[in-house]
ROSE-4610 file (N, C-alpha, C; in Angstrom, 1 decimal, always signed):
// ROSE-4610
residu = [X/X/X/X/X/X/X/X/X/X/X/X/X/X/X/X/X/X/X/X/X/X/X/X/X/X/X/X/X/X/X/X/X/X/X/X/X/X/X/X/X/X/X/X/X/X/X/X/X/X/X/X/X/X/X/X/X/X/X/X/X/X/X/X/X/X/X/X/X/X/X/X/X/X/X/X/X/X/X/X/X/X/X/X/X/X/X/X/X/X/X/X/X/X/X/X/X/X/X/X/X/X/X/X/X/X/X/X/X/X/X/X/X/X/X/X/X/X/X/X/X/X/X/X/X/X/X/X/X/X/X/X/X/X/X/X/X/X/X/X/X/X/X/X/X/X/X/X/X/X/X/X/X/X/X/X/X/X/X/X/X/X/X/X/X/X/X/X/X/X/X/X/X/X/X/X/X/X/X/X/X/X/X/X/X/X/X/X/X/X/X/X/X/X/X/X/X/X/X/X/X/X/X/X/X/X/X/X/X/X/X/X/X/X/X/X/X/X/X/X/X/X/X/X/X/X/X/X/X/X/X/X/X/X/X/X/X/X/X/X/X/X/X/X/X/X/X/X/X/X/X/X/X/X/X/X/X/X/X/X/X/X/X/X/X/X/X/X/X/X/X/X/X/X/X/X/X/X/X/X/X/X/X/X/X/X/X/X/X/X/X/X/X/X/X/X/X/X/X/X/X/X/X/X/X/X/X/X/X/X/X/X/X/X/X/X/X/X/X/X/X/X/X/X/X/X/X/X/X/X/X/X/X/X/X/X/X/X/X/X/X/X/X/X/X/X/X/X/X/X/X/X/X/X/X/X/X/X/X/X/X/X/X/X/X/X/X/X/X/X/X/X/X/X/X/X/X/X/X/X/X/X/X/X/X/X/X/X/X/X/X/X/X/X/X/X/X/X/X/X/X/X/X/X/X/X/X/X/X/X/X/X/X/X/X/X/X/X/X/X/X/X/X/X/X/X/X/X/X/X/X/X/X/X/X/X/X/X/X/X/X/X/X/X/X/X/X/X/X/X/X/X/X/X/X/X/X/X/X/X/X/X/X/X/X/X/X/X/X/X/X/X/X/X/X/X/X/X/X/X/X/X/X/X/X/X/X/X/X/X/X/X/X/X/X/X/X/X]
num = [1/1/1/2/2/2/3/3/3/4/4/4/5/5/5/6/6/6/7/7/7/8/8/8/9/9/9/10/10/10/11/11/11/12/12/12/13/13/13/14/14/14/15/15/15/16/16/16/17/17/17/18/18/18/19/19/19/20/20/20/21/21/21/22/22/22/23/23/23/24/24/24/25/25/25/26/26/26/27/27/27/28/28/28/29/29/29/30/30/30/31/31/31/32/32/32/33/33/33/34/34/34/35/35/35/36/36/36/37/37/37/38/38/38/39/39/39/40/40/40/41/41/41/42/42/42/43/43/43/44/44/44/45/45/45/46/46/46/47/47/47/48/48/48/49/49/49/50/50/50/51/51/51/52/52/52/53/53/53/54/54/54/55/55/55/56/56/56/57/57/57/58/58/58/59/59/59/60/60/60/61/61/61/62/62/62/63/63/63/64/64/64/65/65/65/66/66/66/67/67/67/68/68/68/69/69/69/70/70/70/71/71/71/72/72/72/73/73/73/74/74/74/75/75/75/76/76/76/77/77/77/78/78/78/79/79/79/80/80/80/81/81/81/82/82/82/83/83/83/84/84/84/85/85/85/86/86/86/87/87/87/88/88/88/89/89/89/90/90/90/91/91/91/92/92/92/93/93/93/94/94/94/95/95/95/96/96/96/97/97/97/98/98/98/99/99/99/100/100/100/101/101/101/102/102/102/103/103/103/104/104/104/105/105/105/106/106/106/107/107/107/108/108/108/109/109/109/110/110/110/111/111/111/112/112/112/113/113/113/114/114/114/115/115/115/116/116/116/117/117/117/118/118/118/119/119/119/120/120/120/121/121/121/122/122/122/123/123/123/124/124/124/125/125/125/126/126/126/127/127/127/128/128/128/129/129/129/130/130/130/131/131/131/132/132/132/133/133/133/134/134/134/135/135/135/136/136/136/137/137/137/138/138/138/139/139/139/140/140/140/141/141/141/142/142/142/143/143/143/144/144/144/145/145/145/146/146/146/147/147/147/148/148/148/149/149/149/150/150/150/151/151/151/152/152/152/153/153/153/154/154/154/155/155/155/156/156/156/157/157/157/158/158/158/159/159/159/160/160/160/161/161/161/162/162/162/163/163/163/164/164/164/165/165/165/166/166/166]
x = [+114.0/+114.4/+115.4/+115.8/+116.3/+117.6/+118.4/+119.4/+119.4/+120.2/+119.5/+120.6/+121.9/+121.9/+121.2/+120.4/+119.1/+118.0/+117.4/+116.2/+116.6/+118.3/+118.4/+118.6/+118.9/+118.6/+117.5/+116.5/+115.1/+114.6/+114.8/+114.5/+114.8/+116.2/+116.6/+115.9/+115.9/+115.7/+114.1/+112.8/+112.0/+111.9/+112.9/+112.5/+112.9/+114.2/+114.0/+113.4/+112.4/+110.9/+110.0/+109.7/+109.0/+109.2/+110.4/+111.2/+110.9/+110.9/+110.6/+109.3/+108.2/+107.1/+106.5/+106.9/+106.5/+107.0/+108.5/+108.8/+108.0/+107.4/+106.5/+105.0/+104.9/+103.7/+103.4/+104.5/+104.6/+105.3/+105.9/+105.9/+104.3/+103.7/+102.5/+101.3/+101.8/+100.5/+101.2/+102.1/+102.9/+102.3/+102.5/+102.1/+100.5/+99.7/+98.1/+98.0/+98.8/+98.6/+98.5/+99.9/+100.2/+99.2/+98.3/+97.5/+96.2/+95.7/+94.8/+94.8/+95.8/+96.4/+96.1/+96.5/+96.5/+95.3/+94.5/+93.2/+92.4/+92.7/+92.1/+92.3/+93.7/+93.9/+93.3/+93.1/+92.3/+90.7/+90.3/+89.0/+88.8/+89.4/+90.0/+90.1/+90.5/+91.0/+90.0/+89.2/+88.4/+87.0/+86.4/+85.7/+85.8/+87.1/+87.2/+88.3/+88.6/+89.2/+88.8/+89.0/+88.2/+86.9/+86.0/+84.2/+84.1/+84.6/+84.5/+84.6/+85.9/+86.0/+85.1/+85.0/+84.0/+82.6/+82.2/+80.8/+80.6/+81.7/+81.9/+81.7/+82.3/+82.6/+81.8/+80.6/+79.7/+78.4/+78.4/+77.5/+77.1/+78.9/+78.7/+78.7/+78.5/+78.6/+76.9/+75.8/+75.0/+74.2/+74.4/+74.2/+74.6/+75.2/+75.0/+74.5/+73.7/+72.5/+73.6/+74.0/+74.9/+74.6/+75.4/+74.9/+75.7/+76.0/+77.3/+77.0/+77.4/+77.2/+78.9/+78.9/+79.9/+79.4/+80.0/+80.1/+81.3/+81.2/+82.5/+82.3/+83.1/+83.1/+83.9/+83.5/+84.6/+85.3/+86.7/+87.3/+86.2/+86.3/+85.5/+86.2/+86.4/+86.5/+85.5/+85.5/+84.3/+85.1/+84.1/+84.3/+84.1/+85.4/+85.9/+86.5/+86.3/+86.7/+88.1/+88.1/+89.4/+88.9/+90.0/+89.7/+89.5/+88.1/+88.1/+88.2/+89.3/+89.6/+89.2/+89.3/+87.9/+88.5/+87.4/+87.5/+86.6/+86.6/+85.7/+85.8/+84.6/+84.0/+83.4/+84.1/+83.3/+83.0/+81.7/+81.1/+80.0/+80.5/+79.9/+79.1/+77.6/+76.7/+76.5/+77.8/+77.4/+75.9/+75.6/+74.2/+74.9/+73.8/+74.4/+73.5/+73.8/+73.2/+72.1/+72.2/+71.4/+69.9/+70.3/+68.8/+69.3/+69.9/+70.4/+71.0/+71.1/+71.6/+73.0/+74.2/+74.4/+74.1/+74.9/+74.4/+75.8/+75.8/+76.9/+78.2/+77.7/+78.5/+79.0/+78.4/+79.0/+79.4/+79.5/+79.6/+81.1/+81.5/+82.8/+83.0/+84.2/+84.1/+86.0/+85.9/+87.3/+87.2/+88.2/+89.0/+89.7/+89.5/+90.6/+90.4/+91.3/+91.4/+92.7/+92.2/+93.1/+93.9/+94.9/+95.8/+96.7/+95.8/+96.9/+97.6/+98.2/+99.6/+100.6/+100.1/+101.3/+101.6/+100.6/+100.4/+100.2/+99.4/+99.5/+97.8/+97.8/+96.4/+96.2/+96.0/+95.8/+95.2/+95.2/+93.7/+93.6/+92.4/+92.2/+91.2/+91.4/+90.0/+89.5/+88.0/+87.8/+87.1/+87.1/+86.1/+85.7/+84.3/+83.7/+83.5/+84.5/+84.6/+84.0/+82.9/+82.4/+83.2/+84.5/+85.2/+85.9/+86.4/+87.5/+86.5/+85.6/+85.2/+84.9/+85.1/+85.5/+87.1/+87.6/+89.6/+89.9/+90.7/+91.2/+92.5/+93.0/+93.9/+94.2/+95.4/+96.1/+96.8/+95.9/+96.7/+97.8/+98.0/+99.1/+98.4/+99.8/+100.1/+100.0/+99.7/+99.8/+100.4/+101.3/+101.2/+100.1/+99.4/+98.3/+98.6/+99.9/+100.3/+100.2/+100.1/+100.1/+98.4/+97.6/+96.2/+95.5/+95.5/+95.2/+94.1/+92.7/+92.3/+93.0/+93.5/+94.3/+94.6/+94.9/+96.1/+94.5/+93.2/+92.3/+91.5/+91.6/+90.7/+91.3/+92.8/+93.8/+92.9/+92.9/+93.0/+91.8/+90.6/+89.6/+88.9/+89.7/+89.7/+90.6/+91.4/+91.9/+91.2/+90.7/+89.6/+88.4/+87.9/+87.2/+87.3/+88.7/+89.0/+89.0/+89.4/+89.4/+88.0/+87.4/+85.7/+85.1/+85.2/+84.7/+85.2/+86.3/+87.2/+87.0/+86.3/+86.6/+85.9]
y = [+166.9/+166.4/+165.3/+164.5/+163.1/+163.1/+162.8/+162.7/+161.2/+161.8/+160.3/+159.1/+159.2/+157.6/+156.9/+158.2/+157.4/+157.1/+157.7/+157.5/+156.2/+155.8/+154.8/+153.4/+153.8/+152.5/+152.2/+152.9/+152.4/+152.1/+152.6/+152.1/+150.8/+150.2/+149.4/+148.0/+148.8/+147.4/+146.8/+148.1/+147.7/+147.2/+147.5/+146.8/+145.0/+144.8/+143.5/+142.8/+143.8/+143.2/+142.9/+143.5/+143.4/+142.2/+141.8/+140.6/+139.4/+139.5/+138.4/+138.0/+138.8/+138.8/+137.9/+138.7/+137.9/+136.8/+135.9/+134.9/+133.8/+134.7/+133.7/+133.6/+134.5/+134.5/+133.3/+133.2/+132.0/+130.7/+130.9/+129.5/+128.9/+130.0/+129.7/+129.0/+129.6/+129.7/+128.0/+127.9/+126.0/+125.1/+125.9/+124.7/+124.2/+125.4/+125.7/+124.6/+124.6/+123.8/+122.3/+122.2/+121.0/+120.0/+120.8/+120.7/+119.8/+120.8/+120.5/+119.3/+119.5/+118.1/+116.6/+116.8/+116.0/+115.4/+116.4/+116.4/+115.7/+116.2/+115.7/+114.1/+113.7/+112.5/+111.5/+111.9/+111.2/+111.1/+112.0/+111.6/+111.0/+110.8/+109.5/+108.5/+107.9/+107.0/+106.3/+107.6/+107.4/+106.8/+107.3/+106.6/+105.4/+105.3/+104.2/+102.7/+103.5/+102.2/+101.9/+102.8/+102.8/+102.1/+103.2/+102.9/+101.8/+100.9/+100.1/+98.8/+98.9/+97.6/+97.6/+98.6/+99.0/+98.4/+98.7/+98.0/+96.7/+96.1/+94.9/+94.1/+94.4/+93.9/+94.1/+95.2/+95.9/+94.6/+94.8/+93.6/+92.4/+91.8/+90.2/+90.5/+91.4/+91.2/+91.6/+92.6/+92.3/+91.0/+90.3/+88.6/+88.1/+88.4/+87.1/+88.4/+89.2/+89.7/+91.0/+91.4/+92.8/+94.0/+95.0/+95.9/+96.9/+98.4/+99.0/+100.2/+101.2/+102.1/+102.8/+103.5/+104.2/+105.3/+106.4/+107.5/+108.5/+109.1/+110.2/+111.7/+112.2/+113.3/+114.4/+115.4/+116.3/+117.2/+117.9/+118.4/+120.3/+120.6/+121.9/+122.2/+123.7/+124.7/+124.4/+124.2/+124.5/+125.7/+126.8/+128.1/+127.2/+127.8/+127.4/+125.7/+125.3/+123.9/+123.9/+124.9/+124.2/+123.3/+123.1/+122.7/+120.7/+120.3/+118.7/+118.2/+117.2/+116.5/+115.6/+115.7/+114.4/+113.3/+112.5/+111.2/+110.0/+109.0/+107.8/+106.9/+107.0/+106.0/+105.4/+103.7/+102.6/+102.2/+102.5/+102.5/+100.4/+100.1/+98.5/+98.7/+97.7/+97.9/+96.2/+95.5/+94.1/+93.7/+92.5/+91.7/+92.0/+92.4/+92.1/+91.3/+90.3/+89.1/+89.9/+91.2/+91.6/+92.3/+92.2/+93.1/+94.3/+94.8/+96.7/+97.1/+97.7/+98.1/+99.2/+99.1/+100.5/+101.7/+102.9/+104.3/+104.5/+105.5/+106.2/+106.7/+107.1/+107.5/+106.3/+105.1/+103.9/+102.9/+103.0/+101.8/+101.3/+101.0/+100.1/+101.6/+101.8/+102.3/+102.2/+102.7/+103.0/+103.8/+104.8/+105.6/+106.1/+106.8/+106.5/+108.5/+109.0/+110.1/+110.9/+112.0/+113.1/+113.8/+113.8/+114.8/+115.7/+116.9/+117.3/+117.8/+118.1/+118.9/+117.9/+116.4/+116.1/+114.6/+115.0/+114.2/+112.9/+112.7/+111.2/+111.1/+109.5/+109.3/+108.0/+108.6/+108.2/+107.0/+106.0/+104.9/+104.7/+105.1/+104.8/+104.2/+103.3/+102.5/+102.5/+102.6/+103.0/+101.3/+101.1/+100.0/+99.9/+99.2/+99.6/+97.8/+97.8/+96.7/+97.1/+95.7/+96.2/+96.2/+96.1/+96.2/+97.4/+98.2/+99.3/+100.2/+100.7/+101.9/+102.1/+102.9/+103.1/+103.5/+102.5/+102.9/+102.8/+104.0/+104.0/+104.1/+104.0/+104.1/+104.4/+104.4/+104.8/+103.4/+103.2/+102.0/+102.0/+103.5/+103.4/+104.5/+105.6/+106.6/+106.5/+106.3/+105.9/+106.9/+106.9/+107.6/+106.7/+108.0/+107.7/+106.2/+106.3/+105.0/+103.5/+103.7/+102.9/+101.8/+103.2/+102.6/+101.8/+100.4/+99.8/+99.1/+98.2/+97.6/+96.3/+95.7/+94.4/+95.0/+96.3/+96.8/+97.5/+98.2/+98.6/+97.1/+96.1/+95.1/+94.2/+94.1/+93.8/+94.5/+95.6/+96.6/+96.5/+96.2/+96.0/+94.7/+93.9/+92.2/+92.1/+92.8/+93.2/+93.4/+94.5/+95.6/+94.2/+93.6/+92.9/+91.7/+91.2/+90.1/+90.4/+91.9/+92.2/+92.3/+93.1/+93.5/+92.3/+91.3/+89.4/+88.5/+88.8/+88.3/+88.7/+90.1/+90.2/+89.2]
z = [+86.3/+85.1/+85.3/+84.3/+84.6/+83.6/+84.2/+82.7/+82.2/+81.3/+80.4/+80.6/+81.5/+82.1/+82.7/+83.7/+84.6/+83.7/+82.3/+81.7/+80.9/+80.1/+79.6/+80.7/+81.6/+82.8/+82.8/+83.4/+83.2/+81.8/+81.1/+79.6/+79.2/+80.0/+79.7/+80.6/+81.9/+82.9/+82.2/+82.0/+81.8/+80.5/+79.4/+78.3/+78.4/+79.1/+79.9/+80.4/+81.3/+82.0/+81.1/+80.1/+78.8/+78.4/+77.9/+77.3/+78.1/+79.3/+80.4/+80.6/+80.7/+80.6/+79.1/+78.3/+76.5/+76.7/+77.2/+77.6/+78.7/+79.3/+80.3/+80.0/+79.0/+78.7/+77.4/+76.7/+75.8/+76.2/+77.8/+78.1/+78.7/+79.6/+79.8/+78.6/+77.5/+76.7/+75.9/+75.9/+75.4/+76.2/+77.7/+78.5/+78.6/+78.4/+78.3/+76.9/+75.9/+74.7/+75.1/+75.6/+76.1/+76.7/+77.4/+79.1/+78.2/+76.8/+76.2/+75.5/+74.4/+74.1/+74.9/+76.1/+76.8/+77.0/+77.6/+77.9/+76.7/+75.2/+74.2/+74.1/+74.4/+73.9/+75.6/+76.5/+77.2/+77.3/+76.7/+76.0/+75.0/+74.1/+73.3/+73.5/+74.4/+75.1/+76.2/+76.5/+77.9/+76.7/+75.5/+74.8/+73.6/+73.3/+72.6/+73.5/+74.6/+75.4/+76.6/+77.4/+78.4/+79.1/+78.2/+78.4/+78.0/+76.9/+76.4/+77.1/+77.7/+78.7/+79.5/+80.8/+81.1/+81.5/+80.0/+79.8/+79.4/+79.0/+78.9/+79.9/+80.8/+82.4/+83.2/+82.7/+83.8/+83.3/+81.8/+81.2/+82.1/+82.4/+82.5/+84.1/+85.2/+86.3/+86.2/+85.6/+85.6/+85.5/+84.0/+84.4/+85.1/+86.5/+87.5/+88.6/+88.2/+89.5/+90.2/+89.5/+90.3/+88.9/+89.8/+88.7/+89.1/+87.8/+87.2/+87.0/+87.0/+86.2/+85.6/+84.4/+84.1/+83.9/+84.5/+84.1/+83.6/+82.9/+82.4/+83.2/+83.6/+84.1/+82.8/+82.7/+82.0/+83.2/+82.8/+83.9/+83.9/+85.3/+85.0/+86.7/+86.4/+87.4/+88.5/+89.6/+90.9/+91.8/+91.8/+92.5/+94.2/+94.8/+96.3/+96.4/+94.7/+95.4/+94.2/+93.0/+92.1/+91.0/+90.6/+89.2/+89.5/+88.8/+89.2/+87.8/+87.7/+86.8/+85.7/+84.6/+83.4/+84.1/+84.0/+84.6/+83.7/+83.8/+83.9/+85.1/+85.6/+87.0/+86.8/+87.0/+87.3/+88.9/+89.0/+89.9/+90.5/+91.2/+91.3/+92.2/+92.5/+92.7/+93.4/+94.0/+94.3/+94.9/+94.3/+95.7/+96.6/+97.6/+99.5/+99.7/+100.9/+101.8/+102.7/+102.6/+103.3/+102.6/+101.3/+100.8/+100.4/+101.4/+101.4/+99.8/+99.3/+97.7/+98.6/+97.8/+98.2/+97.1/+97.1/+96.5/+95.9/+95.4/+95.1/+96.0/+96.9/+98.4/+98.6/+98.5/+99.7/+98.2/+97.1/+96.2/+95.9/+95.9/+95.7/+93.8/+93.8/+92.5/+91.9/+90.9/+89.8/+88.9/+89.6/+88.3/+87.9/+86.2/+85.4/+85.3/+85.6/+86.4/+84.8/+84.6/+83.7/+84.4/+84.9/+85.5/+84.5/+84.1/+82.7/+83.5/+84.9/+85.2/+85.3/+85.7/+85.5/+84.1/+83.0/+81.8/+82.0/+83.1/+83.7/+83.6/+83.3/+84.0/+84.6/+86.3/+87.7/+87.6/+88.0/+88.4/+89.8/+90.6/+91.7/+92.0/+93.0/+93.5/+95.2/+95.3/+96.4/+96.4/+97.7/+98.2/+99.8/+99.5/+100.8/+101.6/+102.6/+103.3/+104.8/+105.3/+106.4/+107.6/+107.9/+108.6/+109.0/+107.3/+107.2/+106.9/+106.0/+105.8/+104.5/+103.8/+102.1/+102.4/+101.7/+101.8/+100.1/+100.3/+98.5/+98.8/+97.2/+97.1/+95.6/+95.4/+93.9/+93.1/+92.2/+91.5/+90.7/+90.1/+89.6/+88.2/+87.9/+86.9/+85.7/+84.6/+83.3/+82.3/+81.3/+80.1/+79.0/+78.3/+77.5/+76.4/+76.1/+75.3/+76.1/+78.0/+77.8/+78.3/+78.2/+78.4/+77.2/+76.9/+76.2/+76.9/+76.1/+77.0/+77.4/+77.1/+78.0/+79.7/+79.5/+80.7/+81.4/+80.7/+81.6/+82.2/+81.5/+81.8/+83.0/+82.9/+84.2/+85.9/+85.2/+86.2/+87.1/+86.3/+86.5/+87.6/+86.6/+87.5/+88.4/+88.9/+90.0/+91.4/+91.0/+91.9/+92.3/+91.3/+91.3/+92.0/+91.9/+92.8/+94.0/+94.1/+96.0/+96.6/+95.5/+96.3/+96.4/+95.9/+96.4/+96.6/+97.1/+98.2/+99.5/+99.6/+100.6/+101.8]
């Protein structure tokens, strides 16, 4: 039998635990809001600013004999690999001097990457130089306000000055 300083301790520590738990379970579930939010307003963004440039740019590089594709990714759980991020990929497809096409694996690409944990969205660009390899890198973090197309079409002719320059 227990007396009841020892039954109101435990009564007490666990009604605490209780309290801590309901506390974390509504910071969890703000931040779960938050995550979504996010997510929503870069799909937003990724179809009315984004894709837009995009295809603009993919347009006029086809008229001079190259070729583009965009695709959108949605973010989705992969069992053993974690959760992969929404995205849009601009993927380039330059003439080569040699005939050869490249593919998806080897094509020069850009993207505009959803990171809801840290409310940023990433732009990275990979490119394939025959000297280095495919080398990427990170162009730089964005908040959603400041993806406009002026600032995705910069970004763009950037990448693009380097892959025909090289």
């Amino acid at each position: 039998m227990m007396d009841e300083e020892t039954k109101q301790r435990i009564d007490s520590l666990l009604n605490n635990y209780e309290k801590k738990l309901a506390e974390d379970k509504k910071q969890q579930e703000e931040a779960a809001a938050l995550m979504d939010a996010f997510l929503e307003r870069f799909t937003e963004l990724r179809s009315t600013v984004i894709r837009p440039v995009l295809e603009t740019i993919g347009r006029e590089m086809t008229a001079h004999g190259h070729d583009y594709k965009v695709e959108e990714r949605d973010e989705k759980y992969i069992m053993g690999e974690g959760k992969q991020d929404a995205a849009a990929i601009f993927r380039l497809y330059p003439k080569r001097a040699d005939g050869k096409t490249y593919n998806s694996s080897n094509a020069p690409m850009l993207s505009f990457v959803c990171t809801t944990y840290q409310n940023k969205i990433e732009v990275h660009s990979y490119n394939t130089a025959p000297s280095k390899g495919m080398t990427g890198q990170l162009i730089g973090a964005y908040n959603p306000q400041e993806i406009t197309p002026d600032l995705v079409e910069k970004i763009v002719m950037e990448v693009i000055q380097e892959i025909f320059s090289a």
